[in-house]
C-alpha positions as CSV (number, residue, x, y, z in Angstrom):
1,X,-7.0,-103.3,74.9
2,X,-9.5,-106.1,75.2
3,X,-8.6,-109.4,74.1
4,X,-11.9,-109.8,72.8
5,X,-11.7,-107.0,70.2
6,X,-9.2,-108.6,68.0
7,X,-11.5,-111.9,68.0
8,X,-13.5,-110.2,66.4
9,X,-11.5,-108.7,64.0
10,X,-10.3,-111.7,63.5
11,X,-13.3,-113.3,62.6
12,X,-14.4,-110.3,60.3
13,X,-12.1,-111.8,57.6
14,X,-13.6,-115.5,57.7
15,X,-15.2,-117.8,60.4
16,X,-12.6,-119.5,62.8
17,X,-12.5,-122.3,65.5
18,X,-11.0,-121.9,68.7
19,X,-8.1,-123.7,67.8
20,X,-8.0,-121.7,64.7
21,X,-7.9,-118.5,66.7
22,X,-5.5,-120.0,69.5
23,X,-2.8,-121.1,66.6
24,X,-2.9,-117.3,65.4
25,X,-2.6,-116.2,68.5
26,X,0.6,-118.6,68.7
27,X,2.1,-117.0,65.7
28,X,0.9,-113.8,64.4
29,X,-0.3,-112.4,67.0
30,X,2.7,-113.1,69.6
31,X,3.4,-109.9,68.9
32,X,0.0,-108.1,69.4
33,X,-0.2,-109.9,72.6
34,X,2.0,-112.1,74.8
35,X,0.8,-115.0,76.8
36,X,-2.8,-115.2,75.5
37,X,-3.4,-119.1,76.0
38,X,-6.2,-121.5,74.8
39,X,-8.2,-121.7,77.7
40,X,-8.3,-117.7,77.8
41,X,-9.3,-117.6,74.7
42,X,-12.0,-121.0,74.8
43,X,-13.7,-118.6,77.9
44,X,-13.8,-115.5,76.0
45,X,-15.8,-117.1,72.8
46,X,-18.4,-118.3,75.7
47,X,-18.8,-115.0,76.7
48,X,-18.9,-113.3,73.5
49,X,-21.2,-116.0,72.8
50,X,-23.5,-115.3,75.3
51,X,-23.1,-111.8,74.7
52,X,-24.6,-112.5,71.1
53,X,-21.5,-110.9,69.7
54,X,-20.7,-113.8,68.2
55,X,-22.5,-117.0,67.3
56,X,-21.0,-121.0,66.2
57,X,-22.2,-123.6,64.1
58,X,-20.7,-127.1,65.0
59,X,-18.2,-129.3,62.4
60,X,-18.2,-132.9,62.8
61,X,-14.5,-134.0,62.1
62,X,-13.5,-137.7,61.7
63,X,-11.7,-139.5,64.1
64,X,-11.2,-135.8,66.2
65,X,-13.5,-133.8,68.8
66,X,-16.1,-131.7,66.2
67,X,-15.4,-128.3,66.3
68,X,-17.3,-125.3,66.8
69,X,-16.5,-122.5,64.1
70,X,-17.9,-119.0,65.4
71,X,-18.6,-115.9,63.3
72,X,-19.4,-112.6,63.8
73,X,-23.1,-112.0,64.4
74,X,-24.6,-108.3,63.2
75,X,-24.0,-107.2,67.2
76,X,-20.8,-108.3,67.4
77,X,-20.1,-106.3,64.2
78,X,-21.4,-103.5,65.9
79,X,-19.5,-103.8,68.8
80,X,-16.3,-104.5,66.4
81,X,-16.9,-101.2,64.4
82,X,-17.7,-99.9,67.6
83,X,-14.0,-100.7,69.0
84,X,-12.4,-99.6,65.5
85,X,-14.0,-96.2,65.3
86,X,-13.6,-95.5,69.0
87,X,-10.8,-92.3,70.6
88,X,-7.4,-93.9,70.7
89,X,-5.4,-92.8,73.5
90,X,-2.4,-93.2,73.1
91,X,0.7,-94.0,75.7
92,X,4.0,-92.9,76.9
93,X,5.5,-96.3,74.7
94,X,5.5,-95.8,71.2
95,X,4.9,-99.0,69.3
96,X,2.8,-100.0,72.0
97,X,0.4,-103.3,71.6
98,X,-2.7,-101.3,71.7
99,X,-2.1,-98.9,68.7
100,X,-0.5,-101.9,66.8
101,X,-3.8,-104.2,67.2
102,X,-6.1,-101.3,66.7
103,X,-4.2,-100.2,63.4
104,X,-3.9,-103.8,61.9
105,X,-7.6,-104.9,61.9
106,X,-8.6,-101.0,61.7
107,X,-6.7,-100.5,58.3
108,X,-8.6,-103.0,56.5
109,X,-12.0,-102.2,57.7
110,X,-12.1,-98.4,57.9
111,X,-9.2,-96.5,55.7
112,X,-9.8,-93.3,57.6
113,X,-10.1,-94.9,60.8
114,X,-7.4,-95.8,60.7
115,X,-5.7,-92.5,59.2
116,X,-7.5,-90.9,62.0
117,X,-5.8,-93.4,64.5
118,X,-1.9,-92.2,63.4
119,X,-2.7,-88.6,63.2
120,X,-3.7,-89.2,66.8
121,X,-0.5,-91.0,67.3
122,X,1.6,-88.7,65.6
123,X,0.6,-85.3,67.5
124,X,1.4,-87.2,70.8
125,X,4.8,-88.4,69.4
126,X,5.7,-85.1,68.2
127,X,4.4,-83.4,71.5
128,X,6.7,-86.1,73.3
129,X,9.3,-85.2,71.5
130,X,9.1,-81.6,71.8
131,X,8.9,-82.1,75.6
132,X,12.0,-84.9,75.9
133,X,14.3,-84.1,73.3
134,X,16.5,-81.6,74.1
135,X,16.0,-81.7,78.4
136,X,18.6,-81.7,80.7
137,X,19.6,-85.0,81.0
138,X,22.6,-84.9,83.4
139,X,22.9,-87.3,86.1
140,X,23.1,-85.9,89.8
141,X,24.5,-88.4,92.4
142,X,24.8,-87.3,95.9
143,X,26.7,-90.0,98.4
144,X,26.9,-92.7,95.9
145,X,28.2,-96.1,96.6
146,X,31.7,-96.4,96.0
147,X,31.6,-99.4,93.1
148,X,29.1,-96.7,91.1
149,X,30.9,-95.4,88.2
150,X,29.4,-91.8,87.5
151,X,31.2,-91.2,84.2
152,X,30.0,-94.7,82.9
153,X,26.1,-94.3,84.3
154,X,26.2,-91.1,82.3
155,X,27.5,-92.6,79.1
156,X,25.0,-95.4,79.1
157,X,22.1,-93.2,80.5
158,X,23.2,-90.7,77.0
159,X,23.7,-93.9,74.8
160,X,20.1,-95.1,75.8
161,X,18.5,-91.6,75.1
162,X,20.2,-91.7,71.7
163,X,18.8,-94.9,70.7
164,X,15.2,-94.2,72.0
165,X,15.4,-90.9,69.8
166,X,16.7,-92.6,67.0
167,X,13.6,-94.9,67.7
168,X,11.1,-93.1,68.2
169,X,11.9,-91.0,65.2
170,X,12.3,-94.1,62.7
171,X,8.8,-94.6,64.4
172,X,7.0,-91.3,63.2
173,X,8.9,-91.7,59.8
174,X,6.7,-94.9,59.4
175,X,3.5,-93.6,60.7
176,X,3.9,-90.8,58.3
177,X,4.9,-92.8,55.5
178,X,1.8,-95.0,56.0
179,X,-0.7,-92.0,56.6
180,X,0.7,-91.5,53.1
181,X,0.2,-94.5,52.0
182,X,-3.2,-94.5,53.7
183,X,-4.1,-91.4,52.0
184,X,-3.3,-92.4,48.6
185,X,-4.5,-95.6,49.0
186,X,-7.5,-96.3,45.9
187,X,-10.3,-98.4,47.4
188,X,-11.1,-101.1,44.2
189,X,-14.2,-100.8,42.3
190,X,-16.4,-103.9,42.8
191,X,-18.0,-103.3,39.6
192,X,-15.2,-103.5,37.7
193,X,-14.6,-106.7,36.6
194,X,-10.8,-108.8,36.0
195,X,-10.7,-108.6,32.3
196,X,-7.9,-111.4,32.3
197,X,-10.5,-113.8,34.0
């Protein structure tokens, strides 16, 4: 996945600085991607700025550096819908970085995008499943060091296969449960107004 994807996304939802984006990075998106640091993140708005993806206006601030606040321009809305409409394919990890990213900012923007992204997911879980499940999964050791304990490599080798399957299979209950969701989901009516208001 390219860093540069889920700058954009992230500027789809309102214009950002660079610190902006860098203190998101630090928090919400620790989990998207590890070890994405300012600088990285300071060169990529340059390039996406010469690209034209994206474009800044400067903000004078008080007593502090100004700031440049980008937001998308109509290519790098292109290039966004571009990346959230594009073939996932997906890994041999499930809940892997790339499908998480893609799914987050893909819900929002494009429902059945984003359906379309799990369905993907889900036939390669299943197949993976089909395929790994029920193997043999017996440990052959021939001329083993002395200090390795067979019985106990085989008990933790079954004990890790257990908790992967049990997993991997909370996994495809949640992709299901959100196609689901997905599906159901009623996209509001602009032109109906808050009567409350």
């Amino acid at each position: 996945m390219k860093f540069e994807y889920v700058l954009l996304a992230l500027l789809a939802g309102r214009p950002r600085s660079g610190f902006d984006l860098g203190r998101w990075v630090e928090t919400e998106g620790q989990f998207l991607r590890s070890r994405a640091h300012h600088s990285q993140i300071y060169r990529l708005l340059g390039r996406m700025t010469a690209d034209e993806w994206v474009a800044f206006e400067v903000d004078p601030r008080e007593g502090r550096p100004d700031a440049k606040v980008y937001r998308l321009t109509p290519r790098g809305k292109e290039v966004l819908w571009e990346w959230v409409r594009s073939p996932y394919e997906p890994t041999s990890r499930f809940q892997d970085p790339d499908f998480l990213a893609r799914f987050a900012f893909t819900a929002p923007l494009d429902r059945q995008a984003a359906i379309t992204l799990i369905d993907t997911e889900l036939a390669y879980r299943r197949a993976q499943i089909a395929r790994n499940r029920d193997r043999d999964r017996t440990l052959r050791f021939e001329d083993p060091l002395p200090e390795l304990d067979a019985d106990l490599a085989q008990e933790i080798f079954d004990d890790l296969h257990a908790h992967g399957a049990s997993a991997v299979d909370n996994w495809v209950a949640w992709l299901e449960g959100m196609r689901h969701r997905l599906a159901q989901h009623r996209t509001p009516d602009p032109d109906r107004r808050d009567s409350s208001a």
